[in-house]
N, C-alpha and C positions, 0 to 999 in steps of 0.2 A: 534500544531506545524507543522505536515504536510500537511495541509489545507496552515498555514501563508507562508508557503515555497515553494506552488503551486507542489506536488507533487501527491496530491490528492484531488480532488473535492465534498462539500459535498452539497448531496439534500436532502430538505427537501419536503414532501409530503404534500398537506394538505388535507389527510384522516383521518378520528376519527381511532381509537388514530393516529396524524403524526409518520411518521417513518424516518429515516433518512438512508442514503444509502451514502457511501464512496464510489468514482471513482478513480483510476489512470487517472490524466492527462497523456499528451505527454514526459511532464519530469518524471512522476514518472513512467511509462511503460520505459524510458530509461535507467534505474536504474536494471532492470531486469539481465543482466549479472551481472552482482555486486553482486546482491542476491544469481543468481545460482551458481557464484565461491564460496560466505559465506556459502552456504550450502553443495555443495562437501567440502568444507573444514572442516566444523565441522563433515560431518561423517566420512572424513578421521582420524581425532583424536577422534572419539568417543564423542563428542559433541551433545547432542539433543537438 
């Protein structure tokens, strides 16, 4: 879903065994305030 939403990018390697590796695109590094207000917020209410 975050790959189909362009929010992160995913590579795959072709090393035995492949591995695959999640990016933050552009849009999904822009999303970063967002996260760090959701995360003040839930340790403001006790939230983990």
């Amino acid at each position: 879903m975050l790959e189909n939403e362009g929010i992160v990018k995913r590579i795959v390697t072709s090393t035995i065994p492949p591995t695959v590796e999640y990016l933050p695109t552009e849009k999904g590094l822009s999303m970063a305030p967002i996260l760090y207000a959701m995360k003040t917020w839930s340790k403001e209410h006790n939230y983990s």
